[in-house]
C-alpha positions in Angstrom: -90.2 -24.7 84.5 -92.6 -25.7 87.1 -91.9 -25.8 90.5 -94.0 -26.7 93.8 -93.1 -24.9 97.4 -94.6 -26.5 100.6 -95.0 -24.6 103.7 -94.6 -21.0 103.1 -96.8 -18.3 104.7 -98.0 -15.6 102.1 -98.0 -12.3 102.3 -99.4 -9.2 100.1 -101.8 -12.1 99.0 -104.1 -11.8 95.9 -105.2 -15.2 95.1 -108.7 -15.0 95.0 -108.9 -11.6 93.3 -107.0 -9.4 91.3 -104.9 -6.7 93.1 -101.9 -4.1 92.2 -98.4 -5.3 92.3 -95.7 -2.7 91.0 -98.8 -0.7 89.9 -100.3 -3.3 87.2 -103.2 -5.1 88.3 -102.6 -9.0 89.0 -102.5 -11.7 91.1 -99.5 -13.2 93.1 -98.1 -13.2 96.7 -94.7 -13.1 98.3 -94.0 -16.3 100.0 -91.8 -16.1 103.1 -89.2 -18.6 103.4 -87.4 -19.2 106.4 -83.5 -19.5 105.9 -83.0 -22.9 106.9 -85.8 -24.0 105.0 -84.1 -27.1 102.8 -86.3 -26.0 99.6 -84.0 -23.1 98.9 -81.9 -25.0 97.1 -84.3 -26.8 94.8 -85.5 -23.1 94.3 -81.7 -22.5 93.2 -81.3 -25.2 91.2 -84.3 -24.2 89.4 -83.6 -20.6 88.9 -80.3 -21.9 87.2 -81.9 -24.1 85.1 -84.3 -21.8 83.6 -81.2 -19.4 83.0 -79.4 -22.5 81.3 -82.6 -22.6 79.3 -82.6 -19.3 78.3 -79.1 -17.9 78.1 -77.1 -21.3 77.1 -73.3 -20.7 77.3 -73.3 -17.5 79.3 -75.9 -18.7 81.8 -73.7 -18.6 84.7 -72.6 -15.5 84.7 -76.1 -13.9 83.4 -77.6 -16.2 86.6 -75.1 -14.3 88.7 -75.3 -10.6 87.1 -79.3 -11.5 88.6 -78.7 -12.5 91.7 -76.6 -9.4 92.7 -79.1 -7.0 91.0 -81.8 -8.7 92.8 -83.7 -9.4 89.7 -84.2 -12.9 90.2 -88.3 -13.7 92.1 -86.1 -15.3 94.9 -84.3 -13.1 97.7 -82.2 -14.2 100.1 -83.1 -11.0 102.5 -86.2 -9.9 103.6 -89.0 -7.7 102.2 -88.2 -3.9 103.3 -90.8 -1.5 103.5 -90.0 2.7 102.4 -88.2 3.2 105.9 -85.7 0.1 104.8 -87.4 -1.7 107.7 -88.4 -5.7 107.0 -92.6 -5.7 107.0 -94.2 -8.0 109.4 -93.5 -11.2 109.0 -90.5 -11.0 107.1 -88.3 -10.1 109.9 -85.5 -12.8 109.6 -86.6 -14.2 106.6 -86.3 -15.0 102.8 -89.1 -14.4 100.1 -89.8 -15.4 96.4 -92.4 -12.9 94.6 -95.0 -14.4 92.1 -97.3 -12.4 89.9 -99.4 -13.2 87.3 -101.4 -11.1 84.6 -105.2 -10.3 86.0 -106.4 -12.7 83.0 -104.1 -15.5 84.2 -105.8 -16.0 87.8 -104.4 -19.1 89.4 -106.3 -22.1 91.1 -107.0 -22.0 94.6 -107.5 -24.9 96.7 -108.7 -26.4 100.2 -106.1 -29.0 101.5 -108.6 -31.5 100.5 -107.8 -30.1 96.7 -111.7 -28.8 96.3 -111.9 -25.6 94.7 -111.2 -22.9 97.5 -113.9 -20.0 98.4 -112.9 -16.2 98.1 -110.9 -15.4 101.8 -109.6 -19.2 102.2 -106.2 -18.7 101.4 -105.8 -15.0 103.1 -102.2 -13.0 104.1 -100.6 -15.1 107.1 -101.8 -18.4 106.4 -99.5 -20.9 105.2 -99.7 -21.8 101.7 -98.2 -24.9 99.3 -97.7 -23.2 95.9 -97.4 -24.0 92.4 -95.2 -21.6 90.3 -94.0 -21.1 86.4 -90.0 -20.0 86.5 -89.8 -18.2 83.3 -87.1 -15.8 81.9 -87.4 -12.3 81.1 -85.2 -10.7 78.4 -86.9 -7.5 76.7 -86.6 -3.5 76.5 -87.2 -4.1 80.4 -84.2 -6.2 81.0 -83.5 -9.2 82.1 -85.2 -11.6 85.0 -86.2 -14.9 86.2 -89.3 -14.2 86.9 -92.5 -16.5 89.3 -96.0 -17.0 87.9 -98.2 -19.0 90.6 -100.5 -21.3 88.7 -101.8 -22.8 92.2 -102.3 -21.9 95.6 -103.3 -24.4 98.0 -104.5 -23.9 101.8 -101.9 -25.7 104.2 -102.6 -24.3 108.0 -104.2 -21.2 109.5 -101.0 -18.0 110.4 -101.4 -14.9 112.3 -103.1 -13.3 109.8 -101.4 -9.7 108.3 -103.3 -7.1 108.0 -105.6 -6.6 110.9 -107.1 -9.1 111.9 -108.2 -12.6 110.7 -109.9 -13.4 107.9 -113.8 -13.8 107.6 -115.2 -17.2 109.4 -118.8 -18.2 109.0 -118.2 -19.2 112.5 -121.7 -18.4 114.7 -123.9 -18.0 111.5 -126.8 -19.8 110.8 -127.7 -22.1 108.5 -130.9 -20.0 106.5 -131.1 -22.3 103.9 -134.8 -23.6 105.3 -135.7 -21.3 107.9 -138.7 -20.3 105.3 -138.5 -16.4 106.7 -138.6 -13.3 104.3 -137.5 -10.0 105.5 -141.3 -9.3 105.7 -142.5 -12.4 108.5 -139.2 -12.2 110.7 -141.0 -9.6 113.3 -144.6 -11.1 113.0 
């Protein structure tokens, strides 16, 4: 089932190139969701709907077994770090994870929809995202699981990390300039 979330800010981003989520190289993010944020219970009634899919008559209780093992992509606390203390940004807040394979990289875009240069979409900024809600049910157990398909910029955020992200901001145009390393001191 596909689902599209407006207006969430992204943190532990890899959109644009494959990084390590629970030490297997992928894409993803986790999307911070304020409480009060009236998408959460679209996200819900998703989640449900792809355990209804899945696990038919005992969906309910399955959907429930999830939620209190926090194996579903959406939490309704926020992301703790070793120390059990909520990482920046997160303080106050809700999150869904998303992950996909490092051969499934999703599309990033501009708000404008064009195709989205490498550092566009960064930690902090705030995102619209496409996901896949799948289920899980193997030798690893069972899950309702987020696969972003599409990330699209929204609005510049404080940006995590240290610092914000790469601007082109000051540079010059070279692209007819006609100087090679060789003439620029003659």
């Amino acid at each position: 089932m596909e689902i599209i979330i407006k207006n969430v800010r992204g943190a532990f981003l890899n959109a644009h190139s494959v990084g390590v989520y629970e030490g297997k190289a992928s894409y993803g993010a986790q999307l911070i969701i304020a409480p009060n944020d009236p998408q959460i219970a679209n996200i819900e009634k998703a989640l449900l709907a792809v355990a209804k899919d899945k696990w038919k008559a005992e969906a309910q209780q399955v959907y429930d077994m999830l939620k209190a093992q926090d194996r579903l992509c959406f939490r309704r606390h926020p992301k703790l770090d070793k120390q059990g203390k909520p990482y920046d940004g997160f303080e106050g807040n809700f999150y869904l994870a998303c992950s996909s394979r490092e051969n499934q990289k999703p599309l990033c875009l501009n708000a404008d929809k064009t195709i989205a240069n490498d550092g566009t979409i960064y930690g902090g900024c705030y995102i619209d995202v496409k996901l896949s809600l799948w289920p899980q049910d193997n030798n690893f157990g069972r899950r309702i699981n987020a696969q972003p398909l599409v990330f699209q910029f929204r609005a510049p955020g404080d940006a995590f990390a240290g610092g914000p992200p790469p601007s082109a901001d000051g540079m010059d145009d070279l692209s007819d300039v006609g100087e090679t390393a060789d003439s620029m001191y003659d």
